[in-house]
C-alpha positions as semicolon CSV with decimal commas, in nm:
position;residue;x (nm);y (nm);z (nm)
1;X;2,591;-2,333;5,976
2;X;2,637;-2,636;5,775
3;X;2,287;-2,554;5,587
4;X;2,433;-2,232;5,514
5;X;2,751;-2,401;5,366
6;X;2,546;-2,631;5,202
7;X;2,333;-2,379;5,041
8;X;2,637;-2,200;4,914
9;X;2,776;-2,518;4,751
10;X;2,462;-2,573;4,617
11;X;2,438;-2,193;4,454
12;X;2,751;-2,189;4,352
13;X;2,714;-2,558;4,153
14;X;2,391;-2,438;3,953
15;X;2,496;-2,079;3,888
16;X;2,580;-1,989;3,500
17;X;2,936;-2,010;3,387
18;X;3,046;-1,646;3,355
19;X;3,413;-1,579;3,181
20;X;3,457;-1,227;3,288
21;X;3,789;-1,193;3,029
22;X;3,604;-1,300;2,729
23;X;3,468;-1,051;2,535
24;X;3,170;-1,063;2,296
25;X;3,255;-1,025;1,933
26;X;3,093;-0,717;1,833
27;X;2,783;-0,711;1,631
28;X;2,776;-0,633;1,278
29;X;2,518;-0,440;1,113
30;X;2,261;-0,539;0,909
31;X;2,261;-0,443;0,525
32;X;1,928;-0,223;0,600
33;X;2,136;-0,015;0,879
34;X;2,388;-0,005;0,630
35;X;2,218;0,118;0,341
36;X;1,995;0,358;0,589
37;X;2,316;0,514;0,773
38;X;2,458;0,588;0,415
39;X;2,164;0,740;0,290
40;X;2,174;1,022;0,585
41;X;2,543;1,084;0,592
42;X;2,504;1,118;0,202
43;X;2,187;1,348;0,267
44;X;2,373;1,545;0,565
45;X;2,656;1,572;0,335
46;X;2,450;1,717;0,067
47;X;2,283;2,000;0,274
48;X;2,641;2,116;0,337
49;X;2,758;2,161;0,051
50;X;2,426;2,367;-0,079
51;X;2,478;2,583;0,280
52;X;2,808;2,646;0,149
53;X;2,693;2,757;-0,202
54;X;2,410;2,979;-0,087
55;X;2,662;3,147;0,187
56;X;2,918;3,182;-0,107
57;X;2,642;3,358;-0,323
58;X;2,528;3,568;-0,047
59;X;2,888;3,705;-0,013
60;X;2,915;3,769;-0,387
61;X;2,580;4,030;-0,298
62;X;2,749;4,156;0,006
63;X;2,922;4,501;-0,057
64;X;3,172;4,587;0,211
65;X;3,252;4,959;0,274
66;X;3,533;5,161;0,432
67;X;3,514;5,345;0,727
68;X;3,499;5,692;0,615
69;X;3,332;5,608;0,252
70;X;3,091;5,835;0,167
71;X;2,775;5,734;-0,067
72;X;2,606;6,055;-0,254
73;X;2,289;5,882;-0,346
74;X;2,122;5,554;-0,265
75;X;2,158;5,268;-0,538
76;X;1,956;5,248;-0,799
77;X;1,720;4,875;-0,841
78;X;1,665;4,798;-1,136
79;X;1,533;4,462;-1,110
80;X;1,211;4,321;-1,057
81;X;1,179;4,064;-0,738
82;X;1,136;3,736;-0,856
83;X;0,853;3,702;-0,610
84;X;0,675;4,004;-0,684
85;X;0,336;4,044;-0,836
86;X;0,284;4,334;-1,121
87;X;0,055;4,578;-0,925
88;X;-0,020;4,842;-1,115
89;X;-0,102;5,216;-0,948
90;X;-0,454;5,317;-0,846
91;X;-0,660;5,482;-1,149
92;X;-0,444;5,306;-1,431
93;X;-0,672;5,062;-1,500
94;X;-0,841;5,077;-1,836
95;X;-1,211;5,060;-1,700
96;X;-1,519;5,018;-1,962
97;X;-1,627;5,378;-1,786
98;X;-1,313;5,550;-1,898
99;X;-1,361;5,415;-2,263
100;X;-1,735;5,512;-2,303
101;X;-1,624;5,845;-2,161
102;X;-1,291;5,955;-2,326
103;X;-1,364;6,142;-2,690
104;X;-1,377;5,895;-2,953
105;X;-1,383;5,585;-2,764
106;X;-1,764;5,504;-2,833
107;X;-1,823;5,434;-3,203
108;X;-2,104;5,674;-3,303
109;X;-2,352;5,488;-3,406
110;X;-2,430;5,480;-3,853
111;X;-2,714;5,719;-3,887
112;X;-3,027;5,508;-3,965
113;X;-3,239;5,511;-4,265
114;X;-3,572;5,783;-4,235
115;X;-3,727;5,446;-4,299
116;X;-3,609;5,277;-4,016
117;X;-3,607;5,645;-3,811
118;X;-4,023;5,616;-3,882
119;X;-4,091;5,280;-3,747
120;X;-3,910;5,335;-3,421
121;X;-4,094;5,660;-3,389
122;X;-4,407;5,494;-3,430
123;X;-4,317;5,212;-3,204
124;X;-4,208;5,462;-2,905
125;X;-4,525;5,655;-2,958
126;X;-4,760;5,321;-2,950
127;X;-4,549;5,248;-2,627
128;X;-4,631;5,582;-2,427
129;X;-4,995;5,539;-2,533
130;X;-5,029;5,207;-2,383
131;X;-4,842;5,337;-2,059
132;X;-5,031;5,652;-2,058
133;X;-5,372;5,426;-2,062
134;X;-5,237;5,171;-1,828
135;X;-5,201;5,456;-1,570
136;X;-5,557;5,599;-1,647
137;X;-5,663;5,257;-1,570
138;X;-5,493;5,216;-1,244
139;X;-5,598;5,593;-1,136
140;X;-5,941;5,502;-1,197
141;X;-5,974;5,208;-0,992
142;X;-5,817;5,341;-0,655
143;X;-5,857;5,708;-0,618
144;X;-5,483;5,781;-0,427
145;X;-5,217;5,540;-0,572
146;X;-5,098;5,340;-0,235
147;X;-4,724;5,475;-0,173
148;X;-4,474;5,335;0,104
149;X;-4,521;5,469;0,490
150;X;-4,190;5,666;0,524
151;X;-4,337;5,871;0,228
152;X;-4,642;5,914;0,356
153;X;-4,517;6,043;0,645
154;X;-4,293;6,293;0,498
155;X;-4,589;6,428;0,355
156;X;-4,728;6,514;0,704
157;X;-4,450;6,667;0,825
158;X;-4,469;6,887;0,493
159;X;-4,875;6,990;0,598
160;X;-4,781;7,050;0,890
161;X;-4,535;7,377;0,846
């Protein structure tokens, strides 16, 4: 027992002075908290004030009606959404078909010279010759021009009824 009391004594010597009643002086904050803390509040403040607005602004478009009030048609809108893109209907576009097409939309083109008429004449004429013997050519060498199987054998099916 007299370790015991001993051992107590001994605790009790080496322990940390504690002073329950005193109280701590509470910390201040550091400029950065500060400066931080103000920043938000001023931020937080902000968004409340533009809530405010837009809810004031939505009530200004708000239209409050009677029980009983009778509408005969539906409003009329007249403007555009800010948002919106300018789509214009099907089949209003001006298309490079429609213009060659409509009366009067292709420039006829200035009557040319006999001249001029001549050469082109003679130039289209030299050009069929030269096909016309490039094909007597070709005909000459093979006796049946080769043509592609699915026409070949539609041409089977046609001997045979």
């Amino acid at each position: 027992m007299e370790e015991e009391a001993q051992h107590v004594l001994f605790l009790s010597k080496n322990q940390v002075a504690r002073q329950p009643e005193v109280q701590e002086a509470p910390r201040k904050k550091s400029e950065r908290k500060k400066a931080f803390q103000k920043r938000r509040l001023d931020r937080v403040r902000r968004r409340r004030e533009e809530k405010a607005a837009e809810e004031l602004e939505q009530e200004l478009f708000r239209d409050t009606v009677q029980f009983g009030e009778v509408a005969l048609q539906p409003p009329e809108l007249t403007a555009q959404p800010r948002t919106s893109t300018s789509r214009g209907q099907p089949g209003k576009k001006s298309l490079m078909l429609r213009m060659l097409l409509s009366p009067g939309g292709v420039s006829q083109p200035l009557t040319t010279s006999l001249a001029r008429q001549r050469i082109i004449g003679e130039e289209r004429e030299r050009a069929v010759q030269a096909y016309r013997a490039l094909k007597k050519r070709q005909g000459a060498q093979s006796p049946q021009p080769p043509c592609s199987p699915h026409l070949a054998s539609r041409r089977k099916a046609e001997t045979h009824l």
